[in-house]
C-alpha positions in Angstrom: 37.7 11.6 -29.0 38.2 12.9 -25.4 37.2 11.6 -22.4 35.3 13.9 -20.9 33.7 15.2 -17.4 30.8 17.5 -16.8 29.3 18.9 -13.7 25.9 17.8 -12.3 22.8 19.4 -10.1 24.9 17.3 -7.7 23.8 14.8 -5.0 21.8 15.2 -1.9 22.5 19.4 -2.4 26.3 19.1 -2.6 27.8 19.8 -6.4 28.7 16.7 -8.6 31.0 15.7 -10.9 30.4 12.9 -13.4 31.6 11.4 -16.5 29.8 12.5 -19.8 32.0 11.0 -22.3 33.9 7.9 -23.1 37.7 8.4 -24.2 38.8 6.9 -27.5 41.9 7.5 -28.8 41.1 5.7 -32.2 38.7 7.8 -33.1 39.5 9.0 -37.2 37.6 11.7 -39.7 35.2 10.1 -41.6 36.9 9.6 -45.6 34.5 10.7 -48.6 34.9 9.3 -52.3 33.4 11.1 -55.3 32.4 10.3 -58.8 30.8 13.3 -60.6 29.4 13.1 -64.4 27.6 15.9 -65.7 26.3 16.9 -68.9 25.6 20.7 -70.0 23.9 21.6 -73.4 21.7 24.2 -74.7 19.0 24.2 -77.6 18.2 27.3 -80.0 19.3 29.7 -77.5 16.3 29.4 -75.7 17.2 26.6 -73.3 19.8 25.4 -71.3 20.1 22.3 -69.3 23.0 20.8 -66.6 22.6 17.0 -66.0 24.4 15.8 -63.3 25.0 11.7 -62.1 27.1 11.3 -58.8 27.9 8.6 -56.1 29.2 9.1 -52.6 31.2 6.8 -50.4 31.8 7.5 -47.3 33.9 5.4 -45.3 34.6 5.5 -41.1 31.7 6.4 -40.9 31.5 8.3 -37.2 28.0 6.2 -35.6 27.1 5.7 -32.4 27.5 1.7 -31.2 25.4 0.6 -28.6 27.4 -1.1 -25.4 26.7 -2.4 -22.1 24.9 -0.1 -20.0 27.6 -1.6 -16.8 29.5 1.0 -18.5 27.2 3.9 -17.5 26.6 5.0 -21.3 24.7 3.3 -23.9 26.3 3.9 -26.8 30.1 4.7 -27.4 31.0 7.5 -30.6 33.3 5.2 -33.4 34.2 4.8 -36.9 31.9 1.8 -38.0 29.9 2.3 -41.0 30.0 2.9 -44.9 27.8 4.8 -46.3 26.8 5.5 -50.4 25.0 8.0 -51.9 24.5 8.3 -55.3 21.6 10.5 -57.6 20.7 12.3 -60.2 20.0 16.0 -61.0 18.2 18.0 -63.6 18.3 22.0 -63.6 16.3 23.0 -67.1 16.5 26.9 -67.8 14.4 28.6 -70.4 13.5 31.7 -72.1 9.8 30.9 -73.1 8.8 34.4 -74.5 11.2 37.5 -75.1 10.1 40.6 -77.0 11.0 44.6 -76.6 8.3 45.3 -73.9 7.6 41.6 -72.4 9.8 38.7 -71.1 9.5 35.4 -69.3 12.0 33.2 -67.9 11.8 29.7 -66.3 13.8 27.4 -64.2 13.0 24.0 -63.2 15.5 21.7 -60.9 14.7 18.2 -59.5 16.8 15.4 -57.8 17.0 12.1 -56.9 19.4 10.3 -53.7 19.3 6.7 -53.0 20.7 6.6 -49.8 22.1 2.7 -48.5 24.3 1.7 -45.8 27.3 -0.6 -46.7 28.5 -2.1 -44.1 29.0 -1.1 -40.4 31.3 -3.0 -38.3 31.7 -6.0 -40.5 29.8 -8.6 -37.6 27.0 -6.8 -37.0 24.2 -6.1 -39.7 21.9 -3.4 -37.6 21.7 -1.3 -35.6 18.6 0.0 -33.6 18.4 4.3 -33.2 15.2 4.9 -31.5 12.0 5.0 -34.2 15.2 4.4 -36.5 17.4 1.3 -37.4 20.8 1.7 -38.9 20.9 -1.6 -41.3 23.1 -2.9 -43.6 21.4 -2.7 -47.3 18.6 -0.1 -45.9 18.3 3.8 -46.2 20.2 5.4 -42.9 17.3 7.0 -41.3 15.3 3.5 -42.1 11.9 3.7 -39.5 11.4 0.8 -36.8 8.5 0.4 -35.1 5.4 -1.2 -34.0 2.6 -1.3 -36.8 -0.6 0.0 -35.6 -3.7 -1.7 -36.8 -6.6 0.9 -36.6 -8.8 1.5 -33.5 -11.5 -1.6 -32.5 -14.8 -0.9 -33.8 -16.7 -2.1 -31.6 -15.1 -0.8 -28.3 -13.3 2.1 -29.4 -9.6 0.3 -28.3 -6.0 0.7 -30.2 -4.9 -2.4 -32.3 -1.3 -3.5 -33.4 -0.2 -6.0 -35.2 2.2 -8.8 -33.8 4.3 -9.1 -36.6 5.8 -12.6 -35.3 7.5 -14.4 -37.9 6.5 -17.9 -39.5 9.1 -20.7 -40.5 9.3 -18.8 -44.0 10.8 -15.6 -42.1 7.4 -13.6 -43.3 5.3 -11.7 -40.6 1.8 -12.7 -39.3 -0.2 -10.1 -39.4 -2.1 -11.0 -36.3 -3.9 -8.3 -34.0 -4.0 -7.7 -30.7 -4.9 -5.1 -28.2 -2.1 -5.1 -25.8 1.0 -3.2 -27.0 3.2 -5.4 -25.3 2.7 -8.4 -27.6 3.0 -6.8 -30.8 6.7 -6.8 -32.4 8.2 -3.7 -33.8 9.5 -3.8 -37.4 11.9 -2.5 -40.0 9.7 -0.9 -42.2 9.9 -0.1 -46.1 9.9 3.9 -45.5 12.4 6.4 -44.2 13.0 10.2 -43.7 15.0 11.0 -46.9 12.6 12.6 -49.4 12.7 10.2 -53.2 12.9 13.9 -55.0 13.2 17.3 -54.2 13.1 20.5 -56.1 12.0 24.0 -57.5 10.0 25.9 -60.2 11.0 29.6 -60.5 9.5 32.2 -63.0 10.3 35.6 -63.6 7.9 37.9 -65.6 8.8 41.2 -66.7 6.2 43.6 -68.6 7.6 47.2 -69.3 8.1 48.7 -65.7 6.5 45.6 -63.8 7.9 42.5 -62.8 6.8 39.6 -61.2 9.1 36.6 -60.0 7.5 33.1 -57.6 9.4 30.3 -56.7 7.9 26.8 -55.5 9.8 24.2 -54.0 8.9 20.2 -53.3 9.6 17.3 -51.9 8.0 13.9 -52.2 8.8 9.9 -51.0 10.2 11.1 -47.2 8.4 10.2 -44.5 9.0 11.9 -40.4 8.0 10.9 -36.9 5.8 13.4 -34.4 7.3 12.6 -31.4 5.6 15.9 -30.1 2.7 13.5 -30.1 4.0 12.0 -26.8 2.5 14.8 -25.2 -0.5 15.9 -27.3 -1.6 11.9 -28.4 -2.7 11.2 -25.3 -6.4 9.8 -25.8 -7.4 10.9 -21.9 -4.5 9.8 -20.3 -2.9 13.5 -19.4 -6.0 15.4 -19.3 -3.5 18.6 -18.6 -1.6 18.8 -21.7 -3.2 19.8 -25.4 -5.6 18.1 -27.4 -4.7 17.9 -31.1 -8.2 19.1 -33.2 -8.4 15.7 -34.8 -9.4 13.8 -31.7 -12.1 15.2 -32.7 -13.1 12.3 -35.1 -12.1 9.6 -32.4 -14.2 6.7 -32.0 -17.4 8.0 -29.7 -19.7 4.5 -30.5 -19.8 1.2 -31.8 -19.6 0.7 -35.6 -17.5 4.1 -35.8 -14.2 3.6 -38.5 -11.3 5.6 -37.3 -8.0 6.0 -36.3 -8.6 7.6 -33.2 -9.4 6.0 -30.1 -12.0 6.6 -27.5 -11.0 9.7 -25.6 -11.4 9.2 -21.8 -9.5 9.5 -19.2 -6.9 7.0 -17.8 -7.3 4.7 -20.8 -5.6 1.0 -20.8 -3.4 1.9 -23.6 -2.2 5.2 -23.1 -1.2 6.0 -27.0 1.2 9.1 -26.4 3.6 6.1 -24.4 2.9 4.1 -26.9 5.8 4.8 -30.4 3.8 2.7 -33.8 3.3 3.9 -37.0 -0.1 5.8 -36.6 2.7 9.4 -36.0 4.4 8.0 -39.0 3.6 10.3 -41.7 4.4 11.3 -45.2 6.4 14.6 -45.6 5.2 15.5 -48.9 4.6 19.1 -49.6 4.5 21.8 -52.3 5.0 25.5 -50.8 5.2 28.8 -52.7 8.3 30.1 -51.1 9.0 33.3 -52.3 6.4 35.4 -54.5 7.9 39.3 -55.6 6.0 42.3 -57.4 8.0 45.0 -58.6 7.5 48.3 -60.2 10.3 50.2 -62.1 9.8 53.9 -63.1 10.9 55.0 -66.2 14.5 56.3 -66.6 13.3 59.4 -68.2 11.1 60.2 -65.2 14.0 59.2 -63.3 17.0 61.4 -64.7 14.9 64.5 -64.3 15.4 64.5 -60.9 19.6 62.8 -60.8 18.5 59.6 -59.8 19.1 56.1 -62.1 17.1 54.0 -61.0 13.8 53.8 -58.8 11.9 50.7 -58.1 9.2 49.8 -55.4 8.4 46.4 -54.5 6.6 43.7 -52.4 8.0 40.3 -51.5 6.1 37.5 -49.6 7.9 34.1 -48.2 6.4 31.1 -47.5 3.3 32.4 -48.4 1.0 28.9 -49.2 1.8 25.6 -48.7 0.4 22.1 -49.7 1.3 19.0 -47.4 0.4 16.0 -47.0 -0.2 15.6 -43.5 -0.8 19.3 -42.0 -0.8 19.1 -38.2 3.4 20.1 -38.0 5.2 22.1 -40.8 7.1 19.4 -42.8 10.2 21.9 -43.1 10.1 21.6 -39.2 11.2 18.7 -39.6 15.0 17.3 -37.9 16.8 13.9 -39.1 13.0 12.6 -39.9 11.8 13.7 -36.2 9.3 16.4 -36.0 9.9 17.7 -32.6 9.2 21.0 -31.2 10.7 22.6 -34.3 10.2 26.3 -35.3 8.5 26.3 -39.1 9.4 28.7 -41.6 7.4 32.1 -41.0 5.1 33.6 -43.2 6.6 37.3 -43.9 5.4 39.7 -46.0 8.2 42.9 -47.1 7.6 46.4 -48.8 10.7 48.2 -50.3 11.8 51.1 -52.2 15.1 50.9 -53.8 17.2 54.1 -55.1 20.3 53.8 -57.1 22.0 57.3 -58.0 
């Protein structure tokens, strides 16, 4: 809420001072409202199962609004929007098969969040973000962009749609090669995943047990804007190549959504933000995967020790996604940027309990 000075690299080689943030002294915490129903039951002693419905409101809503640049910012920090969440949960625990010498266990967990914005200030109904749009009735992290239309047979050249609307409000679906005439739209995909969960198991056969876990997500979607320096097409011939310019167009009849690659191109697609680095976030990845070994007490007590067990854990060890170039846990507010993915690590241990 402070107005707020920071110092610069300074003008002409003497140190600077300039403002970095816009005072406002009606600035208030954000209120949250919370329904919770849940429903807990069990069956035959084998399985047991939480079902959970909730709904979120959350009011004053701290967003950035957008304001005349003759103010040196452009946007200004205040309580404008509503929010509401609201979903559904599952978490289904089992015990599929227990006996003296062999046991298996299960858990299974999925959700669902419908994510919509209420209201923001109560005049205006959207708000542009970047590759985002903030509009009333749509998910918050909505995507807006330009549509791109595929690469040009015949000459190898990007398309995009113009997306100009008829009388009816509807978009023509025209195409043209020049970036500058195509329109960018609010389209019917955003970064928050439809469902996300887990599958766990843990298997236990006399002194040996075995325990995986995979987790999901599906219906999210996230934006490589590390493709404005890699997505180039010619244009920076310094910078990376991403393998899949490999199948860019190279002669005429060629279908593909890569465009010629050669230098100084007239549409230089790393400048150019459309849905071609729009992509789905979908993944399945076996995050952790554990093999123990237990020795027997009675080996054990022989020596004064209760318990010895050696193991090997692996994380992160295989994944499944949909689009494969970025790690879609690497992923930040449905921007895939520069971001560190989970590591593959592999661990040995020996635990000793006297």
């Amino acid at each position: 809420y402070m107005g707020l000075s920071s110092l610069t690299n300074g003008y002409l080689e003497q140190p600077g001072i300039i403002q970095s943030q816009i005072k406002n002294t009606d600035l208030k915490w954000e209120t949250n409202y919370n329904l919770n129903l849940g429903l807990d039951f069990n069956l035959f002693n084998r399985i047991n199962a939480t079902l959970e419905y909730y709904t979120r409101t959350t009011k004053n809503l701290l967003m950035d609004r957008p304001i005349s640049m003759t103010t040196g910012f452009g946007s200004y920090l205040m309580n404008i929007g509503e929010v509401k969440n609201k979903g559904v949960e599952l978490e289904i625990s089992s015990t599929n098969i227990k006996t003296k010498d062999f046991s298996w266990n299960t858990t299974f967990n999925i959700s669902h969040n419908k994510n919509e914005i209420v209201t923001l200030d109560g005049m205006q109904t959207e708000i542009i973000s970047g590759t985002q749009i903030r509009k009333v009735g749509k998910s918050y992290r909505t995507f807006y962009m330009i549509e791109f239309a595929g690469i040009n047979p015949e000459t190898g050249a990007p398309q995009f749609y113009t997306n100009d609307l008829d009388e009816n409000g509807n978009y023509i679906k025209d195409i043209t090669e020049k970036y500058s005439e195509a329109n960018a739209i609010v389209l019917d995909k955003h970064a928050e995943p439809n469902v996300i969960g887990g599958l766990s198991n843990t298997l236990r056969y006399k002194w040996f047990d075995l325990s995986f876990m995979f987790s999901y997500q599906f219906g999210g979607y996230s934006y490589d804007n590390w493709a404005q320096k890699t997505e180039h097409g010619g244009n920076d011939l310094e910078a990376n190549i991403p393998t899949y310019y490999r199948e860019s167009w190279k002669q005429p009849g060629d279908i593909t959504k890569y465009e010629l690659f050669i230098e100084s191109p007239d549409v230089a697609m790393n400048k150019s933000t459309t849905t071609r680095r729009l992509h789905s976030s979908d993944f399945i990845r076996l995050k952790t995967l554990t093999f123990g070994i237990t020795l027997p007490k009675v080996w054990t007590q022989k020596i004064g020790v209760d318990n010895v067990r050696v193991y090997a854990s692996a994380n992160n060890l295989w994944t499944w996604a949909a689009y494969d170039y970025y790690d879609p846990e690497a992923v930040s507010g449905g921007s895939a940027i520069w971001g560190t993915p989970p590591l593959k690590t592999v661990t040995f241990g020996l635990s000793v309990n006297f």
